[in-house]
N, C-alpha and C positions, 0 to 999 in steps of 0.2 A: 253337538250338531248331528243325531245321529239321520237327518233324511238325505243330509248330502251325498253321500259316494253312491246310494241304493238309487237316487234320482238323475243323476250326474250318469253313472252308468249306462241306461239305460239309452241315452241322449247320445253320450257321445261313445259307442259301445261301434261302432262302423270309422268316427275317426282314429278313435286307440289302435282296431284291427288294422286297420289303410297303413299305419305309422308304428308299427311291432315296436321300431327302435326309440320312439319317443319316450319311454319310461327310461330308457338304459341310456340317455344323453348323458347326463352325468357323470356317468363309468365311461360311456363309451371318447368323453371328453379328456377325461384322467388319463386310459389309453395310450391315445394319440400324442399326447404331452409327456408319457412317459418313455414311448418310443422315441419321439427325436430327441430327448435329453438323453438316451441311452446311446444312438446313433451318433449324435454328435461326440460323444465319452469314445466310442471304439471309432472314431475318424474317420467314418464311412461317405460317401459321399451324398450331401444332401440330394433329394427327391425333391422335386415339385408335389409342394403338399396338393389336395385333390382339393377341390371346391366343396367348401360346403353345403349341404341340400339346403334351398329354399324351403322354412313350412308353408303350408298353407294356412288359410287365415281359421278355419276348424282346428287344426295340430296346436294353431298357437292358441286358442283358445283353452285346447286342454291342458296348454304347460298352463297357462293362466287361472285354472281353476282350480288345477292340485296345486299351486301357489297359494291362493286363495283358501284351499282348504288347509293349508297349513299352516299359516296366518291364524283361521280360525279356533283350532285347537292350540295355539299357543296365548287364543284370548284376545290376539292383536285384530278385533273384531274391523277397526277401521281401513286397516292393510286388505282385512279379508272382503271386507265392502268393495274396496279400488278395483282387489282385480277380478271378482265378481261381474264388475260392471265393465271392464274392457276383456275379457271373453264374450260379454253379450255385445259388446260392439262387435266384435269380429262373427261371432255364431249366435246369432240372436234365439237361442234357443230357450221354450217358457220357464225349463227346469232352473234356469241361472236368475229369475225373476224371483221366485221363493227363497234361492239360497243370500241374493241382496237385502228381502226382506227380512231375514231370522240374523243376517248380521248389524240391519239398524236395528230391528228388535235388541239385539244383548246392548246396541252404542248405546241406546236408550232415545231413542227417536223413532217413536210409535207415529207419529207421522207419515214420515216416510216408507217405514215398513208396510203401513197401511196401505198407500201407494203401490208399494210392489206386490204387497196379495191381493189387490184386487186386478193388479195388470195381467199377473199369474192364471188367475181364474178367468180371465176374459180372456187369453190367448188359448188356454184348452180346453172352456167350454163344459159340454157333456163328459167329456174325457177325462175331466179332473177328480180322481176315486177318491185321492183327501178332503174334497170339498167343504168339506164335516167340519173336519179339524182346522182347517185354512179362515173358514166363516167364526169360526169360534175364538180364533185368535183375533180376528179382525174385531171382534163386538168386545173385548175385553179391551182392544187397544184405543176402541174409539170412547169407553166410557174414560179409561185414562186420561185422553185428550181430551177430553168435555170437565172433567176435573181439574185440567190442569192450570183450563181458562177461568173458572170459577173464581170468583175473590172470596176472601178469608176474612171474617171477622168477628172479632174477639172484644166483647161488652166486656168490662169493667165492673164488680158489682152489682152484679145482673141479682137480681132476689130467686130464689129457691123454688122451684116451680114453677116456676114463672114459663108463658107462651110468646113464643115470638108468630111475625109473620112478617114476611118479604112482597109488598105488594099486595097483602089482602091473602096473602097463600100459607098458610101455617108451616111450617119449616121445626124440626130437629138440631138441634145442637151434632155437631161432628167433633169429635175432638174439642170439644170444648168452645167451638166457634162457630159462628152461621158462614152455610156456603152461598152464594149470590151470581146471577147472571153479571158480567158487566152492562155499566150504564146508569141511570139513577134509582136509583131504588131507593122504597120507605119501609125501614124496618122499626116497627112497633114491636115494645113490650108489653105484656098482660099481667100484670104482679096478680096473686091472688087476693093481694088485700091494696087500694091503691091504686090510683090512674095511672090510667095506660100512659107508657113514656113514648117518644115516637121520633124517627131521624130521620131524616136525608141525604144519601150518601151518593155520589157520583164515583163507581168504582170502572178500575183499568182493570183489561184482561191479567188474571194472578195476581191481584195486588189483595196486599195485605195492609188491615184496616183495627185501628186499634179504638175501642171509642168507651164515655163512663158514661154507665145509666146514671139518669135524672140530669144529664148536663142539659141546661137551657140552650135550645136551640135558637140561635142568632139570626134575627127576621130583618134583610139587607131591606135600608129604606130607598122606595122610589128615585131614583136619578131625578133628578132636576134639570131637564132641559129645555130647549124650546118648544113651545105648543106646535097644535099640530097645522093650524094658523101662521105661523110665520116659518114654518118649513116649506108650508106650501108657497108662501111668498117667494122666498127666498129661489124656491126653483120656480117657480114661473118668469123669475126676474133671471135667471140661470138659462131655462131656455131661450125668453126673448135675447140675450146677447149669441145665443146661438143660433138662433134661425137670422139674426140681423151679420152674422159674421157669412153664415151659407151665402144667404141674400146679396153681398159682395161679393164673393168667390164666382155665382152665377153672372153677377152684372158685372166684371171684366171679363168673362167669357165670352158677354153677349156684346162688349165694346170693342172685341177682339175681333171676333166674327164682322161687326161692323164695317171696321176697318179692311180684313180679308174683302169682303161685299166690293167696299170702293173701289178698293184697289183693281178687281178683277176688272168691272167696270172702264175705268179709265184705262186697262190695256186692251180691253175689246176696240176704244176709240180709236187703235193706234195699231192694230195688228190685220193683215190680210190673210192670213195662213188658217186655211181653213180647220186642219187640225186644232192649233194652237186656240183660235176661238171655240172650237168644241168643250175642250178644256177649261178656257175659262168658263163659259156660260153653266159646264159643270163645279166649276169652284165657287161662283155667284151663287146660283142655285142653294149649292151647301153653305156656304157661307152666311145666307138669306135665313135659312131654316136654321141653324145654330143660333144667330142671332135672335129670332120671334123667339125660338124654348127657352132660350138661357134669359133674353130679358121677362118674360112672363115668369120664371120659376124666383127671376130677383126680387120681384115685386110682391110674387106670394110670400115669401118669406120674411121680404121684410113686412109684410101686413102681420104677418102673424109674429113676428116678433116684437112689433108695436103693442099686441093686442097683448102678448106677455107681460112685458115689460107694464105697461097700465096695469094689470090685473095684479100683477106679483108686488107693484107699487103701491096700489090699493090696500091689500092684503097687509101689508108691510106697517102701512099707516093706522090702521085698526090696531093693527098688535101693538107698536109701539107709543100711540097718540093715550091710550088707556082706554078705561068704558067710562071715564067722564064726562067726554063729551058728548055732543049731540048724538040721533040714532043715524049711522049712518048704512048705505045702503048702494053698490055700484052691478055693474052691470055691463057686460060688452056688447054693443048693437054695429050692425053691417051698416056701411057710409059708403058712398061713390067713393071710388078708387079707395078704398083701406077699411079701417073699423076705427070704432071712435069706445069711448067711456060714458056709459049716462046713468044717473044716479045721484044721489042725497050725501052731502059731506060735510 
């Protein structure tokens, strides 16, 4: 890892100065432990030990990252990740962004490292002199990853010479297998002597695919279900009981409101209080208007779940009656107050 200490330096080269004693913590820890156990041996009378200095949240970053860099030459790449990333929490400084990337780089999460070189070079900009080097790492890490998603596959028997293509795209053998976007793909072979053999294959991101040329490929037969005649049935018969179930929900609304209407009424007969009749003639009023919308919306509904239920009945009858009989023929037409059915049966 040699960019760490030359990059690192430079960054936190005013916290080191600020903090002389931050390097010598450890001796100077030793120290002070080695005095009172000497002080206490010659019977001296204890001191009020001194307070320890608070770091600050840069000092503790730098103990954080010569932690980190020692981690990293000892290979403990994931140790050296952690404290990598809490020095940048305390000193979000860009240099500790490259040094997070080059330790997912060794974990083996080109990923992530890609992440940190580009957060790297978008924190310094023009400033960034590696940029070269940092871009170059990034385009080898991203072919990695574009690799990693590729699915793998390995024909069986494949003939000698032989061409493949993935989608109509002529493709190479890698290691002995075709590489593939995931998703479905049709990989044909071209024998030189010999018809073209040809698959379909639905691959996962990395997935590895094992297959033998000239296997017959298994052609699923049509499902068998209902036409498209008695589905339409079936929900137009599906809607009418729900526009006829709304149609109720509205018409106690609107019987509800009724009621409120009377009632209001019959306390206007019985009340002198000027206020109190304001009130009511305002709850009449409302009550009046709830009732006309909620009974008109009960009645559209149920018209039109009428007109469902015939139509999706109709429909129903045709599919199920067969084409023996007669030609039949329906139709829904507007009626005073509802819709009706008119037609040949």
């Amino acid at each position: 890892m040699r960019r760490l200490l030359p990059h690192i330096a430079g960054t936190l080269a005013l916290t080191l100065a600020a903090s002389p004693a931050l390097a010598q913590a450890p001796a100077g820890a030793k120290t002070r432990a080695g005095a009172k156990t000497k002080a206490g041996a010659e019977g001296d009378t204890a001191q009020p030990a001194a307070p320890e200095k608070q770091l600050t949240a840069q000092e503790q970053a730098a103990v954080y990252f010569q932690e980190g860099r020692a981690f990293f030459k000892a290979k403990d790449y994931r140790a050296a990740a952690e404290k990598f990333q809490a020095a940048y929490n305390l000193d979000p400084v860009p240099i500790l962004l490259y040094n997070m990337a080059r330790a997912a780089e060794e974990m083996g999460d080109p990923e992530a490292a890609i992440g940190h070189y580009q957060s790297y070079l978008k924190r310094l900009g023009a400033d960034a002199e590696d940029r070269g080097e940092v871009e170059r790492r990034i385009r080898v890490m991203e072919k990695t990853v574009a690799a990693a998603r590729r699915a793998r596959i390995r024909i069986a028997g494949l003939p000698p010479n032989a061409k493949i293509t993935v989608d109509g795209q002529p493709v190479e053998l890698e290691d002995g297998m075709v590489r593939a976007d995931p998703g479905e793909r049709r990989i044909v072979v071209l024998p030189v002597d010999g018809k073209p053999w040809s698959k379909t294959l639905g691959l996962a991101t990395g997935e590895y695919v094992e297959v033998a040329y000239g296997a017959v490929e298994k052609t699923e037969e049509p499902a068998t279900g209902m036409s498209v005649r008695a589905i339409a049935g079936w929900s137009a018969v599906g809607a009418g009981a729900l526009f006829g179930a709304l149609g109720t929900v509205f018409y106690v609304e609107a019987s509800n409101a009724s009621d409120d209407w009377q009632n209001a009424v019959d306390l206007l007969e019985i009340t002198d209080d000027e206020d109190e009749q304001r009130a009511l003639v305002a709850q009449k009023n409302e009550a009046f208007d709830t009732a006309d919308g909620s009974g008109t919306a009960a009645y559209i509904f149920w018209g039109l779940g009428a007109a469902a239920l015939i139509g999706g009945g109709a429909l129903l009858y045709l599919e199920y009656a067969g084409d023996d009989g007669p030609e039949t023929s329906a139709s829904v037409v507007p009626l005073p107050g509802g819709v009706g059915l008119s037609g040949t049966f």
